[in-house]
Backbone as a chain_set.jsonl record, in Angstrom:
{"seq": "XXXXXXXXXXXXXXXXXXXXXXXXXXXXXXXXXXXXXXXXXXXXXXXXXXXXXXXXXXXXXXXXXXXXXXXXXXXXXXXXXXXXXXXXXXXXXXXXXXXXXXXXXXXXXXXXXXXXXXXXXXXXXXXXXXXXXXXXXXXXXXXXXXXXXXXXXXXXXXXXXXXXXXXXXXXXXXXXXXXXXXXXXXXXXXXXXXX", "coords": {"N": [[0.809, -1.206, 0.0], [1.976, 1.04, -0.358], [3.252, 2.291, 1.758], [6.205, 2.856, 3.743], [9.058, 1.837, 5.95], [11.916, 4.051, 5.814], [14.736, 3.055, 5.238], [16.958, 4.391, 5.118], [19.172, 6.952, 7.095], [17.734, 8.229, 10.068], [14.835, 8.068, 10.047], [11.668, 9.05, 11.626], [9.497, 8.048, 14.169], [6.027, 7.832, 14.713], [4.561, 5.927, 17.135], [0.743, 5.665, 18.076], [-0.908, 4.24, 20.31], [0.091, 1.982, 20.182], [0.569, -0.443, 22.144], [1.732, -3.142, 23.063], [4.025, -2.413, 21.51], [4.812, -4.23, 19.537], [4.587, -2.885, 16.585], [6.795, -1.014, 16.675], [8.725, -2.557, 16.862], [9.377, -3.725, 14.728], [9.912, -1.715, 13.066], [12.152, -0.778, 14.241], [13.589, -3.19, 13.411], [13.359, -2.948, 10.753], [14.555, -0.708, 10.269], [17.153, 0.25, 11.883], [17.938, 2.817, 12.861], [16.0, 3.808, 13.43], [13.945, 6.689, 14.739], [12.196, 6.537, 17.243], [8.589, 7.322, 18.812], [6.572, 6.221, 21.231], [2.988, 5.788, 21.762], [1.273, 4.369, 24.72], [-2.121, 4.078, 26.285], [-3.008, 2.295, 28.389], [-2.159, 0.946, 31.38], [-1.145, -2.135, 32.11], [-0.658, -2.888, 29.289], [1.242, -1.059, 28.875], [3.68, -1.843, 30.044], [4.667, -3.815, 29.448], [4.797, -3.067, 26.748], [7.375, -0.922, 27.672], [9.151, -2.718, 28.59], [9.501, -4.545, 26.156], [10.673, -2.737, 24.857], [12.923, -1.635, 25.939], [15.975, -2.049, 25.053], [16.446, -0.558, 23.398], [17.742, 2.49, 22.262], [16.937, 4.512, 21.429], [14.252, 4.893, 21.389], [11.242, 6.293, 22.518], [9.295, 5.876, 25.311], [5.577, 6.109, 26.395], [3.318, 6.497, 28.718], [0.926, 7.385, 27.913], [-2.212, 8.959, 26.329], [-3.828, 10.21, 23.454], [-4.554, 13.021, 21.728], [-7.015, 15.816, 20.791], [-6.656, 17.795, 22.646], [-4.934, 18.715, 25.542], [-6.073, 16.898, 28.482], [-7.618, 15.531, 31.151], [-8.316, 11.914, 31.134], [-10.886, 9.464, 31.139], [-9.598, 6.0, 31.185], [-11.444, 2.617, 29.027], [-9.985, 0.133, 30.22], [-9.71, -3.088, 28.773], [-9.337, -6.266, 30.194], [-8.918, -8.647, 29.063], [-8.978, -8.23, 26.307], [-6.889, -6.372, 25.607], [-5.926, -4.763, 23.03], [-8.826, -3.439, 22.41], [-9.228, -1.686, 24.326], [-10.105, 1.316, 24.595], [-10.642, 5.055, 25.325], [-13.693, 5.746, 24.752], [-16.515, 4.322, 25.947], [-18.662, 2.967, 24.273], [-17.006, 2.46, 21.551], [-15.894, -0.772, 21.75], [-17.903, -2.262, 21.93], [-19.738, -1.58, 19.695], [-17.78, -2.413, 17.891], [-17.542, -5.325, 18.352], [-20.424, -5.484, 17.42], [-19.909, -5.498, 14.54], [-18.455, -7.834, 14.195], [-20.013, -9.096, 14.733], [-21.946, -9.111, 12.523], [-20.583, -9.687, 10.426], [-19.995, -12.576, 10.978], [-22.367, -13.811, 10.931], [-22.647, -13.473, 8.242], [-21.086, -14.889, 6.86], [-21.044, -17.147, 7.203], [-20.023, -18.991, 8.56], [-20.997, -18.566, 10.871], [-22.173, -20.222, 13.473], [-20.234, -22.426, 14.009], [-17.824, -20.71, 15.26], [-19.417, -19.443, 17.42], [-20.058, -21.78, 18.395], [-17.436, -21.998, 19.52], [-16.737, -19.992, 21.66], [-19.062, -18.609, 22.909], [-19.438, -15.856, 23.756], [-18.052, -14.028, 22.622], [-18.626, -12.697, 19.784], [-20.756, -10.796, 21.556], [-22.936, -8.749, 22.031], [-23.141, -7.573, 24.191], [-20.908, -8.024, 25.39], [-17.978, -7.437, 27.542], [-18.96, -5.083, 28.891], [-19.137, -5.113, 31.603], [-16.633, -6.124, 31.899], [-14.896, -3.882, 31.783], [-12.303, -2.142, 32.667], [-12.247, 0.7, 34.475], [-9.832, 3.115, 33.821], [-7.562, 6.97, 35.422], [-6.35, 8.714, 32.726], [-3.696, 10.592, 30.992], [-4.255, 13.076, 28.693], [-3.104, 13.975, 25.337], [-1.848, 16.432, 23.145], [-0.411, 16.015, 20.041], [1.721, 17.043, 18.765], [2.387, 19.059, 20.714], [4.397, 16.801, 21.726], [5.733, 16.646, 19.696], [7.31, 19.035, 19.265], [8.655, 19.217, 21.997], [10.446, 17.114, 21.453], [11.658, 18.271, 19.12], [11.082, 17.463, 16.814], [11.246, 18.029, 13.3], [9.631, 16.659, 11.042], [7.253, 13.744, 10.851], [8.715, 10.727, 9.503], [6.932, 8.603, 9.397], [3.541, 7.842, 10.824], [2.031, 5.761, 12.934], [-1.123, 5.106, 13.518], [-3.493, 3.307, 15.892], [-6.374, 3.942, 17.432], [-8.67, 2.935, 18.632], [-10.924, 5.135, 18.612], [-10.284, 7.316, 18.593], [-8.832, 8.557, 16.365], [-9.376, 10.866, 14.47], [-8.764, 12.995, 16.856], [-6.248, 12.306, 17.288], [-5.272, 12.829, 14.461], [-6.382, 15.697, 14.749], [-5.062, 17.217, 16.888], [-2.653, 16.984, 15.846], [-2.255, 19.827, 14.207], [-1.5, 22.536, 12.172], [1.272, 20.827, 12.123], [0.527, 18.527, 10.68], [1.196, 18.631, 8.273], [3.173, 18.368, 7.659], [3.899, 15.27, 8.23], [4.649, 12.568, 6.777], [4.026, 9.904, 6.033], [1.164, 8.149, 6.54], [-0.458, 5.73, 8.432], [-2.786, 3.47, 9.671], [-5.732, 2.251, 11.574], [-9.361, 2.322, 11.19], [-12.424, 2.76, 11.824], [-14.815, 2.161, 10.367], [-17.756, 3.763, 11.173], [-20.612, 5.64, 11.48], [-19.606, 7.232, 9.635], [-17.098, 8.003, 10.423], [-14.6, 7.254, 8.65], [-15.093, 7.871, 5.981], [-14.729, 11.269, 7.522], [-11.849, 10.817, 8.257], [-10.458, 10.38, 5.981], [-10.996, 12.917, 4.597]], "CA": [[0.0, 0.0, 0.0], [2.927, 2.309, -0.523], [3.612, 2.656, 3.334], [7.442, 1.956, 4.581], [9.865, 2.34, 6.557], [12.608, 4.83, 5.313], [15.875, 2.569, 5.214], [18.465, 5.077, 4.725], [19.13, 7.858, 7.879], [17.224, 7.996, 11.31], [13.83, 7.984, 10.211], [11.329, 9.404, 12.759], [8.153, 7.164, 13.819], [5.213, 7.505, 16.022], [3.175, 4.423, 17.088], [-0.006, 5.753, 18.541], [-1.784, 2.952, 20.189], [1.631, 1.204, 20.911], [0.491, -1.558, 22.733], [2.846, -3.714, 23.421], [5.188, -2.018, 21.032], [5.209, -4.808, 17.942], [4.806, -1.747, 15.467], [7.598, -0.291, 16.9], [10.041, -3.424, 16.937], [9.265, -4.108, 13.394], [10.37, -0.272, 12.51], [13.552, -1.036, 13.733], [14.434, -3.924, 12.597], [13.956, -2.768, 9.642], [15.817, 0.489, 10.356], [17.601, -0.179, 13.772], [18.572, 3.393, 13.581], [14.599, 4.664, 13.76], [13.942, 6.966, 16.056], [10.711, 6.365, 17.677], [7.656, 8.123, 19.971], [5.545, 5.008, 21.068], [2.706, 6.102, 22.929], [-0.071, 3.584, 25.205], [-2.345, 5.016, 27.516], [-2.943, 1.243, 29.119], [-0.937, 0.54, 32.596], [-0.157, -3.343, 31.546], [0.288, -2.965, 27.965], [2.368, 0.118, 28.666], [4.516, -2.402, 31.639], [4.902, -4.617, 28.188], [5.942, -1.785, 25.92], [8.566, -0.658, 28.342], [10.209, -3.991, 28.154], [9.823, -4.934, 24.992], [11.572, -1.717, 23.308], [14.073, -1.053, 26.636], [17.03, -2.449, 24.675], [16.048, 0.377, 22.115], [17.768, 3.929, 23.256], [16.087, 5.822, 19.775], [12.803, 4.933, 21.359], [10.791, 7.218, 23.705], [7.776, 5.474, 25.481], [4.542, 7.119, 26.596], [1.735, 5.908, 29.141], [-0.7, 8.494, 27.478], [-3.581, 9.173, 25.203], [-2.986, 11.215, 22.129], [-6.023, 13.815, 21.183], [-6.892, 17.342, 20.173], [-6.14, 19.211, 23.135], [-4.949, 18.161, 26.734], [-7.38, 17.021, 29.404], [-7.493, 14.091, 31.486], [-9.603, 11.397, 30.769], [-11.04, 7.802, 31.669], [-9.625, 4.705, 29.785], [-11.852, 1.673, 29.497], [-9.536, -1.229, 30.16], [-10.202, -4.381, 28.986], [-7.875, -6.883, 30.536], [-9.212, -9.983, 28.083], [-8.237, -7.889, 25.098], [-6.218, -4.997, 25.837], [-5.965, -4.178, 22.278], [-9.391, -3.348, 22.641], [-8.92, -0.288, 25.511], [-10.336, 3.005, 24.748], [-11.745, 5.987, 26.058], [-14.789, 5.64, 24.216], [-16.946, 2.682, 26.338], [-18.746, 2.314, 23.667], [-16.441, 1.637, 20.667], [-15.757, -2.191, 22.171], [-19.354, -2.85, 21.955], [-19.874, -1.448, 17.958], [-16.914, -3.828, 17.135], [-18.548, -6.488, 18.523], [-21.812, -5.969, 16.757], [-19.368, -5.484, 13.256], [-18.086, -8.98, 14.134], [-21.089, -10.369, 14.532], [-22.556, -8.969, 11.349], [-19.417, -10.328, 9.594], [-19.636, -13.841, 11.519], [-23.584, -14.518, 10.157], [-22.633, -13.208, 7.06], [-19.621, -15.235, 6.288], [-22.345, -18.613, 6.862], [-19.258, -20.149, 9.917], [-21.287, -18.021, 12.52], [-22.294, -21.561, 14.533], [-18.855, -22.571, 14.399], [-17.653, -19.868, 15.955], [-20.714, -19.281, 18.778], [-19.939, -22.744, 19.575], [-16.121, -22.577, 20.867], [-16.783, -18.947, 22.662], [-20.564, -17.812, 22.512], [-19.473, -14.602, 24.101], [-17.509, -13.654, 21.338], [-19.45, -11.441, 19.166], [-21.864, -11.166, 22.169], [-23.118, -7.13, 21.773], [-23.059, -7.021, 25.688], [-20.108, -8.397, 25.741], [-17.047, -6.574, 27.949], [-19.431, -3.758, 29.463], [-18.753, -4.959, 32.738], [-15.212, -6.515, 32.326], [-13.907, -2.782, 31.637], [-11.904, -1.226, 33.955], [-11.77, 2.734, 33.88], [-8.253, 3.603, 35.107], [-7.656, 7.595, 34.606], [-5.506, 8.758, 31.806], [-3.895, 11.92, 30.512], [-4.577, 12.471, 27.282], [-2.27, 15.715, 25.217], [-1.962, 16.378, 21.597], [0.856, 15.127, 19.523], [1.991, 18.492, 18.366], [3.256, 19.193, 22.068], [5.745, 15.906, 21.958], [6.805, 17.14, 18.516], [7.83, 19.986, 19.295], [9.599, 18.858, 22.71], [11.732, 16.347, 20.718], [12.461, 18.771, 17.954], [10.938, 17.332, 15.581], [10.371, 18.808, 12.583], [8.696, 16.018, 10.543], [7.82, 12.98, 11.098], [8.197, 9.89, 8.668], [5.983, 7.676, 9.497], [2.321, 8.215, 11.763], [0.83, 4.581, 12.623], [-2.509, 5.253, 14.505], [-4.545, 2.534, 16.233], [-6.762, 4.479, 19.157], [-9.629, 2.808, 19.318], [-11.925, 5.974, 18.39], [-9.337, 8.949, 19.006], [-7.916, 8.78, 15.152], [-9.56, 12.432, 14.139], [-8.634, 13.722, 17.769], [-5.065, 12.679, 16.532], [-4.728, 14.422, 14.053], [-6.463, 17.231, 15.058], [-4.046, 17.656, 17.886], [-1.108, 17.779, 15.27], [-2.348, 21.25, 13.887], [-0.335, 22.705, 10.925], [2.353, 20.136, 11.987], [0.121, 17.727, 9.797], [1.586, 19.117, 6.672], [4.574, 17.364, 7.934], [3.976, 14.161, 8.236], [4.934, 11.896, 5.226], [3.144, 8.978, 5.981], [-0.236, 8.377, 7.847], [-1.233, 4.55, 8.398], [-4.217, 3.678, 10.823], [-6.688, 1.299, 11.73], [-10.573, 3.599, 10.884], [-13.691, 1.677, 11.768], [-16.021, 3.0, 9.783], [-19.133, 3.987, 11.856], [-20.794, 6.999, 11.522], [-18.908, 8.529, 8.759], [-15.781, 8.268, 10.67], [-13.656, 7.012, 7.664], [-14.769, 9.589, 5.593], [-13.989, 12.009, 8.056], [-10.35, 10.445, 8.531], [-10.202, 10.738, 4.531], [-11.142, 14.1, 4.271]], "C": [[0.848, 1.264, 0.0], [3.676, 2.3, 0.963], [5.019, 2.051, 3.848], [8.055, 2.929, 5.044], [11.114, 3.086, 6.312], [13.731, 3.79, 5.805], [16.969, 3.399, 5.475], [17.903, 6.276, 6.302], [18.188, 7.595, 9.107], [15.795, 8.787, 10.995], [12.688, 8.43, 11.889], [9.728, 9.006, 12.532], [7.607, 7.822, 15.348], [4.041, 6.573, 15.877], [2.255, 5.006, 18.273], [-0.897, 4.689, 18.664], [-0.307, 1.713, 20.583], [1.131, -0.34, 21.118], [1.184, -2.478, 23.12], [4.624, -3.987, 22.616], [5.818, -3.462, 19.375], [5.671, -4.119, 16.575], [6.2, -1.313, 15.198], [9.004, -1.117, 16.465], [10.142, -3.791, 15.455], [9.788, -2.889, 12.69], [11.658, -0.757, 12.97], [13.971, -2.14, 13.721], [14.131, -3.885, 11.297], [14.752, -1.199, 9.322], [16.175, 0.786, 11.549], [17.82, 1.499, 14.047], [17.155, 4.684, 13.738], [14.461, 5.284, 14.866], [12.037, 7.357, 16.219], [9.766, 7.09, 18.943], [6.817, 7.067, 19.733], [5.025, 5.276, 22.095], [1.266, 5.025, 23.677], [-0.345, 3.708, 26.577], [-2.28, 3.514, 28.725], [-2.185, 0.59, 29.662], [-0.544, -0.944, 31.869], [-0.096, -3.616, 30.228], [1.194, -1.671, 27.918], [3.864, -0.557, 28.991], [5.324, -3.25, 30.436], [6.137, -4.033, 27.533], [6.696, -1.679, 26.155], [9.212, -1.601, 28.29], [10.484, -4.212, 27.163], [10.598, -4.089, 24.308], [12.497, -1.253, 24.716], [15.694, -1.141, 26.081], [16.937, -1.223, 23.197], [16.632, 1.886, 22.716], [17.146, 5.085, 21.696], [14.81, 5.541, 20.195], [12.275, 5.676, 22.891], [9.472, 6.865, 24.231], [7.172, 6.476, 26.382], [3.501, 7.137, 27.515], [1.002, 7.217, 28.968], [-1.505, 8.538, 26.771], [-3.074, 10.194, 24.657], [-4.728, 11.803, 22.017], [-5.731, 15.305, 20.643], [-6.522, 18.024, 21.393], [-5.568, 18.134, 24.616], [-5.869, 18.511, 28.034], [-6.604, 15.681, 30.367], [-8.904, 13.643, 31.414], [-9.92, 10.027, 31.407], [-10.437, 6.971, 30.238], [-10.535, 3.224, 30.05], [-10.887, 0.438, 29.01], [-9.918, -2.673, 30.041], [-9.298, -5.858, 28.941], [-7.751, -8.252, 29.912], [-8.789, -9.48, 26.704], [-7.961, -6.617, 25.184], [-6.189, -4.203, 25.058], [-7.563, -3.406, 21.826], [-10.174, -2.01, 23.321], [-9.678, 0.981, 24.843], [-11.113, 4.142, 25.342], [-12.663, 6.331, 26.208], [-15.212, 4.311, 24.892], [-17.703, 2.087, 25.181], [-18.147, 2.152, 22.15], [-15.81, 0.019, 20.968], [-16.931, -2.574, 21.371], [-19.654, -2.613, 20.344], [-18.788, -2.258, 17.493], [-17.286, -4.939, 17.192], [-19.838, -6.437, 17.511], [-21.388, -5.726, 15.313], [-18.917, -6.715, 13.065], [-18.968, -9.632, 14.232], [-22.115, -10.526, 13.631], [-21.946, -9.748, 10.096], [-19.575, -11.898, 10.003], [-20.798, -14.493, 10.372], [-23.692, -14.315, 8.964], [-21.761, -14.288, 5.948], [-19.866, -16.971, 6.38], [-21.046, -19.356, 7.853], [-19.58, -19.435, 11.465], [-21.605, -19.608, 13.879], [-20.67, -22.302, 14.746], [-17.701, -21.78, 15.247], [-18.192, -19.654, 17.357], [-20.052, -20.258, 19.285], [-18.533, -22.908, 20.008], [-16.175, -21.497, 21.583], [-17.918, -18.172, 22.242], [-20.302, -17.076, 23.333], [-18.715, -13.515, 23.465], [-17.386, -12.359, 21.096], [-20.602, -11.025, 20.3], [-21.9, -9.115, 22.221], [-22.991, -6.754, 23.153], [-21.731, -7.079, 25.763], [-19.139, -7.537, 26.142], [-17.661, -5.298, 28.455], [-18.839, -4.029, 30.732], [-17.568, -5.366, 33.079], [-14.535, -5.196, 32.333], [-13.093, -2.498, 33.13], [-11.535, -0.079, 33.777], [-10.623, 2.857, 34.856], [-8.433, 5.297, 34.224], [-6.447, 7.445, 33.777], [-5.118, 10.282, 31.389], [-4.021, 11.826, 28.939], [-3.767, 13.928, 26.446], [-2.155, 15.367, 23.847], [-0.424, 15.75, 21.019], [1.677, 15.788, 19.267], [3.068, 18.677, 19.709], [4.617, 18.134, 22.251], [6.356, 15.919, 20.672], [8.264, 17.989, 18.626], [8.991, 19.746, 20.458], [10.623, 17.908, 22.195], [12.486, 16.924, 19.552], [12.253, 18.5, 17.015], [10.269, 17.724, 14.363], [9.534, 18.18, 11.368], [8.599, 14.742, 11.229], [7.623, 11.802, 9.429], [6.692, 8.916, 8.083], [4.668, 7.511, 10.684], [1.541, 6.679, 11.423], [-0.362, 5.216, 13.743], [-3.501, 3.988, 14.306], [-4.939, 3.086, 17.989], [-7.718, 4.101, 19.221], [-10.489, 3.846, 19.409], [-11.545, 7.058, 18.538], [-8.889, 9.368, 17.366], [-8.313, 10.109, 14.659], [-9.008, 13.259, 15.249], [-7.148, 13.858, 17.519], [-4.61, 13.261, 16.069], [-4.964, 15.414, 13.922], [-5.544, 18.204, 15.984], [-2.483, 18.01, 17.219], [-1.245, 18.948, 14.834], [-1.91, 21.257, 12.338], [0.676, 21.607, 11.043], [1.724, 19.255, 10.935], [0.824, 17.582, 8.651], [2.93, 18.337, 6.301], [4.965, 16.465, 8.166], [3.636, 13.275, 6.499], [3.89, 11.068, 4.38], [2.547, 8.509, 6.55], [-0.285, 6.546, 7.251], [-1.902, 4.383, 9.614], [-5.421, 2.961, 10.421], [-8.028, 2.343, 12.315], [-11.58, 2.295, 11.761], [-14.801, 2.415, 11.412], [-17.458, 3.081, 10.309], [-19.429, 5.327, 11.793], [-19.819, 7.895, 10.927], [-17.376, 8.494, 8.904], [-14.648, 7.924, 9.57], [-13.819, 8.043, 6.697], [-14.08, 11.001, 5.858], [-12.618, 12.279, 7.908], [-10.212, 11.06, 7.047], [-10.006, 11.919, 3.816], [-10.373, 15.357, 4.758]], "O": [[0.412, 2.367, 0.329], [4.906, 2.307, 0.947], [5.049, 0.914, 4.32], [7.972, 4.149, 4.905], [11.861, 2.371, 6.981], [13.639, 3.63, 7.022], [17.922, 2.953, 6.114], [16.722, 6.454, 6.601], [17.809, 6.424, 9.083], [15.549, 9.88, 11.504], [13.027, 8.094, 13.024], [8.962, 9.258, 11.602], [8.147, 8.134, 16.408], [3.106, 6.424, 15.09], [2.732, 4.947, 19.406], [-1.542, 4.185, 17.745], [-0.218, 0.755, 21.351], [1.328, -1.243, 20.304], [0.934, -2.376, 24.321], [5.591, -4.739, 22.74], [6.784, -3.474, 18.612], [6.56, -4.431, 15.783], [6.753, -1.212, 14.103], [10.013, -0.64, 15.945], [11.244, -4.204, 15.095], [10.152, -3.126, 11.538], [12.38, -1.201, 12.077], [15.121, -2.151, 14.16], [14.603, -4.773, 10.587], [15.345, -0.812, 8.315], [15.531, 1.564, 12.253], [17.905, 1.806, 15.236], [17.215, 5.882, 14.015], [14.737, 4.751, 15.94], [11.166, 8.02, 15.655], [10.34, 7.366, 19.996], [6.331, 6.786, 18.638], [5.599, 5.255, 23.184], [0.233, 5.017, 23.007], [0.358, 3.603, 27.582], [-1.623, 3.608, 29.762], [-1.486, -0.25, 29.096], [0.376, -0.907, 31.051], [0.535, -4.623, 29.907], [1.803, -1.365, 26.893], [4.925, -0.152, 28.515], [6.551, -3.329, 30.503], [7.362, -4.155, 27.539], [7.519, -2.104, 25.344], [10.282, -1.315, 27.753], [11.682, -4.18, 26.878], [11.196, -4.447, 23.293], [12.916, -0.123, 24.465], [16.559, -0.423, 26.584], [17.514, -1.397, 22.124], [15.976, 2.418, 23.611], [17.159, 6.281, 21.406], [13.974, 5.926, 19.377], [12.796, 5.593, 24.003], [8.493, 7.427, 23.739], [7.758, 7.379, 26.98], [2.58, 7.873, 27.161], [0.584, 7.935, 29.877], [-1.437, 7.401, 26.304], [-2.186, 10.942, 25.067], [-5.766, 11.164, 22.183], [-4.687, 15.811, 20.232], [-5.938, 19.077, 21.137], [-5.82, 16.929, 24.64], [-6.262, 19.579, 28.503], [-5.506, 15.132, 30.282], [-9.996, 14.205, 31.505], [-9.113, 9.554, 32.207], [-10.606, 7.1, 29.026], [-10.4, 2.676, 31.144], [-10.9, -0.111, 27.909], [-10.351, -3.355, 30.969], [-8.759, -6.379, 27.965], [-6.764, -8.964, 30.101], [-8.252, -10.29, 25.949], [-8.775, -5.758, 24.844], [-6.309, -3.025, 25.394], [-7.476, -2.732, 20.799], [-11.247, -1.489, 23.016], [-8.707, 1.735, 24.898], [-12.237, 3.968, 25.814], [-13.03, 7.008, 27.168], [-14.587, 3.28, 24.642], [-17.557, 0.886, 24.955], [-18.973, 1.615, 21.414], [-15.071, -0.305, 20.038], [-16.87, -3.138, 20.279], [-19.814, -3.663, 19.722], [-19.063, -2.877, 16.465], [-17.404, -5.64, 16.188], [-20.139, -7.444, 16.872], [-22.365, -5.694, 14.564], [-18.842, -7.047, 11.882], [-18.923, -10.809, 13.872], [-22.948, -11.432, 13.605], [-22.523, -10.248, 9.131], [-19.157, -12.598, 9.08], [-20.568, -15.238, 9.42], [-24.651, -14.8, 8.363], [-21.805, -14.403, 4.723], [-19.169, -17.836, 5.849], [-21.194, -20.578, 7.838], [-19.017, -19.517, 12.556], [-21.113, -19.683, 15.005], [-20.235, -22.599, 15.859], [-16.785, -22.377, 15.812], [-17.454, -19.692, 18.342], [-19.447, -20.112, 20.347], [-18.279, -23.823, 20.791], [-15.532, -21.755, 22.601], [-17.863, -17.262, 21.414], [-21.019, -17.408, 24.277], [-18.773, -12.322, 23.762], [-16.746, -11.408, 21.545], [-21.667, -10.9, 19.695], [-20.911, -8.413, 22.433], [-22.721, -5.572, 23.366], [-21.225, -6.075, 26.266], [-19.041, -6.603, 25.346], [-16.891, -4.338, 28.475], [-17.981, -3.222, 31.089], [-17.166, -5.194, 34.229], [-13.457, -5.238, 32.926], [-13.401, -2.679, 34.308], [-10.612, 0.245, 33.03], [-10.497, 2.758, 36.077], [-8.971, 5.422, 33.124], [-5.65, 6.512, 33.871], [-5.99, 11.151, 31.404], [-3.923, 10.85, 28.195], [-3.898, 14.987, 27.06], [-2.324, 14.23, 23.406], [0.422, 15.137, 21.669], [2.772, 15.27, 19.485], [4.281, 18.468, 19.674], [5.664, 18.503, 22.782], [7.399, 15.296, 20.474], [9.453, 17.838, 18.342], [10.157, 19.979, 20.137], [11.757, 18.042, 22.654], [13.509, 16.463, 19.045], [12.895, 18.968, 16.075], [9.045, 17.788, 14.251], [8.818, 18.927, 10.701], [9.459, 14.411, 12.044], [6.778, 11.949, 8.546], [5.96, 8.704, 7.115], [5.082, 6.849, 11.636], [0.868, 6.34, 10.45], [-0.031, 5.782, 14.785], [-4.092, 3.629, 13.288], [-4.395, 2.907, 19.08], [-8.323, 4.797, 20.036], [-11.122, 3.721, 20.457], [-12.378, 7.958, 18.64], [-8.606, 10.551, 17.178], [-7.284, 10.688, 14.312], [-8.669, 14.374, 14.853], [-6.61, 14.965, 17.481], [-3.784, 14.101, 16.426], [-4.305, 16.224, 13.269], [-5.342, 19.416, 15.906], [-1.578, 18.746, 17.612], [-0.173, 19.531, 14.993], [-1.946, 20.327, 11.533], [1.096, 21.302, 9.927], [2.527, 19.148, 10.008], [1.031, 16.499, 8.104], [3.473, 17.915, 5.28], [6.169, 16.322, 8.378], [2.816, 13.38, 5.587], [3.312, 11.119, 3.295], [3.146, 8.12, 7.552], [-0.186, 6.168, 6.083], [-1.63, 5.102, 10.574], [-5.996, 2.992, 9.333], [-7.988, 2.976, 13.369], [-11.244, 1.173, 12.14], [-15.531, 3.133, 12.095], [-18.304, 2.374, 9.762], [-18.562, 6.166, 12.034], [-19.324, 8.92, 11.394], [-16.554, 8.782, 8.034], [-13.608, 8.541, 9.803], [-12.999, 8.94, 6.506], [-13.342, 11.676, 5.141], [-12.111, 13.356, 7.593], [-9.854, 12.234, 6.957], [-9.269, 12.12, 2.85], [-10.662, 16.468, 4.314]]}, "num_chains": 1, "name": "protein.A"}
């Protein structure tokens, strides 16, 4: 899809959404000398992160939320699928009922139901959340404190923040190379992102 990692020189990445920092380890090994902003607002996939990229000194981790302005906020943790997490309670629950439109559609929904009928379950994870708070600050602000004046590469997976993203970069936008990011199209929102 066009999208890589700049080989040559010290490339400059931010993995919004981090999680336990895979994005990140895959940037440098394919350019060890990447220099990275990996940010996840969630205490034990942050505890992760921090390990997994400590042998990394070009990488700068984050326990925060990325948005348009700085606030603090709630995160809903969900400690069965972490990747999952966001500040929004209900974007969990609209993924669920996209997987379970996709399951009966795709004619192996009973195969499925029957090794974990809580699955796709539309309730499912309201009450496993756990709200821990969170700060949450634009992206723009840790640009600028690192100096940087572009960056290469912008992955975004927030779980329902991706316009707050990059609304929070401002004009810096103009300066980013290359945008990749996981949308979920509900209510327009991919358009939005697009536009």
């Amino acid at each position: 899809h066009g999208i890589s990692v700049p080989c040559r020189g010290s490339p400059t990445i931010v993995d919004v959404g981090a999680n336990i920092g895979l994005f990140s380890l895959q940037c440098l090994r394919l350019n060890p000398r990447s220099r990275i902003l990996a940010f996840e607002p969630a205490p034990p996939a942050f505890s992760l992160l921090e390990k997994n990229l400590a042998g990394a000194p070009t990488v700068c981790c984050y326990q925060i939320a990325l948005g348009s302005r700085a606030c603090t906020s709630a995160l809903h943790f969900y400690p069965e699928a972490p990747g999952e997490s966001s500040r929004h309670h209900r974007e969990r629950q609209m993924q669920r009922i996209r997987l379970k439109r996709a399951r009966c559609s795709s004619g192996c929904g009973d195969i499925f139901a029957a090794k974990e009928p809580t699955l796709f379950s539309e309730e499912c994870g309201a009450a496993a959340a756990v709200r821990t708070p969170c700060l949450v600050r634009s992206l723009a602000t840790f640009l600028q404190a690192h100096r940087w004046r572009r960056v290469d590469l912008l992955k975004i997976d927030c779980e329902g923040d991706e316009l707050a993203v990059l609304a929070g970069l401002g004009s810096m936008l103009q300066r980013v190379n290359q945008v990749t990011m996981e949308v979920h199209d509900v209510h327009g929102r991919l358009w939005r992102v697009l536009c």
